[in-house]
C-alpha positions as CSV (number, residue, x, y, z in Angstrom):
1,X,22.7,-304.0,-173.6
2,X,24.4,-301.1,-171.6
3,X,22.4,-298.8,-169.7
4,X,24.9,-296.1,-171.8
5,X,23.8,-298.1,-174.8
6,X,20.3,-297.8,-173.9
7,X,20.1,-294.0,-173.5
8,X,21.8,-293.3,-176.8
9,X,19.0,-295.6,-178.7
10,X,16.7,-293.3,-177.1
11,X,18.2,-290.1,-176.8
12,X,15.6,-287.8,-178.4
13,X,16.6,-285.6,-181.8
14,X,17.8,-282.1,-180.9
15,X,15.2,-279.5,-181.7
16,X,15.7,-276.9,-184.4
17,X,15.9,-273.2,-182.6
18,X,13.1,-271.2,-183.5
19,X,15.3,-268.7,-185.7
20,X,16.5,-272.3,-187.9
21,X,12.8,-272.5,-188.5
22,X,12.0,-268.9,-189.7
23,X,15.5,-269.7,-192.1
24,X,14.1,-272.2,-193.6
25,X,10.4,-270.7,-194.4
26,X,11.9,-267.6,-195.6
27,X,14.3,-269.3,-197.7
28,X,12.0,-271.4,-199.0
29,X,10.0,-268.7,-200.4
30,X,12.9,-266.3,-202.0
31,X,13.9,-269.5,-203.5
32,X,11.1,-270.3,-205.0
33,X,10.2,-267.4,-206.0
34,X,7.0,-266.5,-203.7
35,X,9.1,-263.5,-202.6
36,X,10.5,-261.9,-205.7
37,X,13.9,-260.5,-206.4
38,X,14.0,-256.7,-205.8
39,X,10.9,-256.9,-203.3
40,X,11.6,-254.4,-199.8
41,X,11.3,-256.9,-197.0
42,X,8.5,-256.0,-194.5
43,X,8.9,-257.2,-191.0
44,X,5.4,-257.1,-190.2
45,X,4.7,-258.6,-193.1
46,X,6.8,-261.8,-193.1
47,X,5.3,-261.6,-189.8
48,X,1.5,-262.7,-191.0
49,X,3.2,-264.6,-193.7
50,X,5.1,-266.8,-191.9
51,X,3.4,-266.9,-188.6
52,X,7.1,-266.7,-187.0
53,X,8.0,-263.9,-184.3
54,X,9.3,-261.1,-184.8
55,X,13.0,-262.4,-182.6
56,X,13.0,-265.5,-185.0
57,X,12.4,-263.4,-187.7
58,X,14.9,-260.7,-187.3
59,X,17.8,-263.6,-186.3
60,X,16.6,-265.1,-189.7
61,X,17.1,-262.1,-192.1
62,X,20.4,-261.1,-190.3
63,X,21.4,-264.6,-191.8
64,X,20.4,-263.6,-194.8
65,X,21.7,-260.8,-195.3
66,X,25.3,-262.8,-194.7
67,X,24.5,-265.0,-197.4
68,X,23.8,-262.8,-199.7
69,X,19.9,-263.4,-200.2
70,X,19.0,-260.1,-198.8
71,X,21.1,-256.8,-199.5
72,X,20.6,-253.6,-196.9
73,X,20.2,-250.3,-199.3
74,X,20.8,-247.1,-198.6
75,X,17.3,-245.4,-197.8
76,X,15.4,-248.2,-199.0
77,X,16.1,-250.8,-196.1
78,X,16.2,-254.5,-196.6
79,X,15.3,-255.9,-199.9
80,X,15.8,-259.5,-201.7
81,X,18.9,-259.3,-204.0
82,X,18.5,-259.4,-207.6
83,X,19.6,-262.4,-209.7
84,X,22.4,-261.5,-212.1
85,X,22.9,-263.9,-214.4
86,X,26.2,-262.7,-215.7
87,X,27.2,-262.5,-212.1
88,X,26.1,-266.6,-211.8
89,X,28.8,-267.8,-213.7
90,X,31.4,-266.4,-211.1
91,X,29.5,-268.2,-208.4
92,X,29.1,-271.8,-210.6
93,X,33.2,-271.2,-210.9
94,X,33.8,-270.7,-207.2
95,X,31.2,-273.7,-206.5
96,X,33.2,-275.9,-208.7
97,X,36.6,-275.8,-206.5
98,X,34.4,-276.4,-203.2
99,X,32.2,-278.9,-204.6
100,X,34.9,-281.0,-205.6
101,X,36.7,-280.5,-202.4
102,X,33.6,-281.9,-200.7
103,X,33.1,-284.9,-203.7
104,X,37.1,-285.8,-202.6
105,X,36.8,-286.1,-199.4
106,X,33.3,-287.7,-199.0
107,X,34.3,-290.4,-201.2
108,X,37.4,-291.2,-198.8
109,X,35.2,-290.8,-195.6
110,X,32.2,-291.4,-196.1
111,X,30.2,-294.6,-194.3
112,X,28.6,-297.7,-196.7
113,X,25.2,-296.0,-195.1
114,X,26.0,-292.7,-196.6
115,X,27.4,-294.4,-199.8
116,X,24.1,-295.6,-200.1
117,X,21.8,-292.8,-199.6
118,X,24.2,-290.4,-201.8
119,X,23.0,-293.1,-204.7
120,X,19.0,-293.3,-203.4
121,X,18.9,-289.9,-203.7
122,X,19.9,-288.9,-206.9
123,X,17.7,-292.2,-207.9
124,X,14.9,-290.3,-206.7
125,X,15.8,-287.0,-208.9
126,X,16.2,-289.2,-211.9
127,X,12.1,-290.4,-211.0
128,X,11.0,-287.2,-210.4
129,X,12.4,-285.7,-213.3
130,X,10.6,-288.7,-215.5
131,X,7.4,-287.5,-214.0
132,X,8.2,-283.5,-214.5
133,X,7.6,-283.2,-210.4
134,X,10.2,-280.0,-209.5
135,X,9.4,-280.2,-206.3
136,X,10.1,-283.6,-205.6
137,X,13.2,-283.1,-207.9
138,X,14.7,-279.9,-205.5
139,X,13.6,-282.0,-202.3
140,X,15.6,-284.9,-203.5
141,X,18.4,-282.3,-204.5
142,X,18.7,-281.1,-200.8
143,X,18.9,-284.6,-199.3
144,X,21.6,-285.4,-201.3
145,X,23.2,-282.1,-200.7
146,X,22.4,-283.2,-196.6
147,X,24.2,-286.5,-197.1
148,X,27.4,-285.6,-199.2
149,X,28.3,-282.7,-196.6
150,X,27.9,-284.6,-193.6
151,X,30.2,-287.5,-195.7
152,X,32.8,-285.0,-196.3
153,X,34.0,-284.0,-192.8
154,X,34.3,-280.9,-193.5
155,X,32.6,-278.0,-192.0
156,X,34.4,-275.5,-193.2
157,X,33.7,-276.3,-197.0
158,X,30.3,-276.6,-196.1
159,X,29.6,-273.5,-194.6
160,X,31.2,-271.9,-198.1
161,X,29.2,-273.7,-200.1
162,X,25.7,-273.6,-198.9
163,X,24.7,-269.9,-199.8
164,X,25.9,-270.6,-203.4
165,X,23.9,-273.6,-203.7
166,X,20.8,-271.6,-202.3
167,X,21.4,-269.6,-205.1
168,X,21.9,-271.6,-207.7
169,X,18.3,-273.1,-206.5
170,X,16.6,-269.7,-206.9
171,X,18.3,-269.2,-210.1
172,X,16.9,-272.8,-211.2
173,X,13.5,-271.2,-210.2
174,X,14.0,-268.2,-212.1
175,X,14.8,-270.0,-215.5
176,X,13.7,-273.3,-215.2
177,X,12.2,-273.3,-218.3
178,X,15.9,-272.9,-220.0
179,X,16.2,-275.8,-218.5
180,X,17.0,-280.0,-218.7
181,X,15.9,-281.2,-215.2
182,X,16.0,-284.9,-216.4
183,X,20.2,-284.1,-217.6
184,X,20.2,-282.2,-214.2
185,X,19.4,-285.7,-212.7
186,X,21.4,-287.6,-214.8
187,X,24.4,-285.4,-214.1
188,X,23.5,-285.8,-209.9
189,X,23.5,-289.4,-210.2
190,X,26.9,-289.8,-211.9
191,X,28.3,-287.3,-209.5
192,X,26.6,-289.7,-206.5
193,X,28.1,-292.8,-208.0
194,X,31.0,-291.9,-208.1
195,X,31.7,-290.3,-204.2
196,X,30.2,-293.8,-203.4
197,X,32.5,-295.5,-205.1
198,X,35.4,-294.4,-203.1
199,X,37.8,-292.9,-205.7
200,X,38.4,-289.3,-205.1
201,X,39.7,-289.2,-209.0
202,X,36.7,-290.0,-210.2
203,X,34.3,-288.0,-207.7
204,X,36.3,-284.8,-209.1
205,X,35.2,-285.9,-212.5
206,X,31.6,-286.3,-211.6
207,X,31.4,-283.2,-209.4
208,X,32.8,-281.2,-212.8
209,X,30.5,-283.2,-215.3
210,X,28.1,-281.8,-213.0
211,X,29.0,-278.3,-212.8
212,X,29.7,-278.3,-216.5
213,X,25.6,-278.8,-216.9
214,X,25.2,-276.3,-214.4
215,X,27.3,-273.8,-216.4
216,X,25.8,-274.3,-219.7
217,X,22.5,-273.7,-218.8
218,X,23.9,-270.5,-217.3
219,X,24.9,-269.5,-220.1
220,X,22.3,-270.8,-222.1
221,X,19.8,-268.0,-219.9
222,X,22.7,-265.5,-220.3
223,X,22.4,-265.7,-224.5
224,X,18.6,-266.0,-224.3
């Protein structure tokens, strides 16, 4: 073996900035719920919360606040946005086009490796679903969500898409008990089957089985 070859087997992982981290912990707890829609956001408070700084921390909301997960009000400051429902179904139609964008081309490009994990992960939905585990179910979710974008090859999709699946995962939160998680597994797998089996045709028509499910149990809260 290659000296070259040698320091790419050992060539550490890069290290997520300190702002990436404070992302993800906030995001993790507007999405789930542990910060509430509508609640102001306290700098010194996320502060204790999180156990981030207050650089991290401020890099992190400003983030947010492009996504759309925090909203800057007149007088009030920052606060978490609200979920509207009726405003949901205009995101799931917009989500649709890019998600099948990304289904297309990650079934052309994608590796056998990726091929692979696309199917273990939505495998691993379909057992946590069985066993009622959410958490393991919206873990699973995000790999998947990890290996189908990096398939695709496109960064530009990506970067579109992401904030709307954040919120489709809070909204999940929000109403999950409107909702089918073992069809929501079913649906991911038959979307992941298909990318990995290389036809862009039929990735289309597994990304919209899946987005139809997604839809109906928007509507389904909307008419509740």
């Amino acid at each position: 073996m290659s000296k070259i070859e040698t320091s790419r087997r050992i060539l550490p992982a890069p290290k997520l900035r300190a702002a990436d981290i404070a992302y993800d912990t906030l995001e993790n707890l507007i999405v789930t719920l542990q910060i509430q829609p509508g609640a102001p956001v306290v700098e010194a408070e996320l502060i204790e919360m999180t156990g981030h700084g207050r650089t991290p921390l401020r890099e992190a909301l400003l983030r947010m606040t492009a996504n759309g997960l925090i909203k800057q009000m007149p007088r009030r400051g920052l606060i978490v946005s609200d979920i509207e429902a009726a405003e949901h179904l205009t995101l799931i139609e917009t989500r649709r086009v890019l998600d099948q964008l990304i289904a297309q081309s990650a079934a052309r490009l994608a590796t056998p490796q990726q091929r692979k994990d696309l199917v273990a992960c939505a495998k691993r939905m379909v057992a946590a679903a069985k066993k009622g585990d959410l958490s393991a179910y919206m873990q699973a979710d995000q790999e998947l969500d990890h290996v189908i974008h990096a398939a695709c090859r496109n960064p530009s999709a990506v970067t579109a898409v992401i904030p709307l699946i954040i919120k489709c995962r809070r909204f999940w939160y929000a109403f999950q008990h409107e909702g089918d998680i073992v069809e929501g597994a079913k649906c991911h797998l038959q979307m992941a089957s298909s990318v990995a089996d290389g036809d862009p045709q039929n990735a289309a028509k597994g990304t919209n089985a899946l987005i139809d499910y997604l839809e109906l149990f928007a509507r389904k809260v909307i008419d509740n």
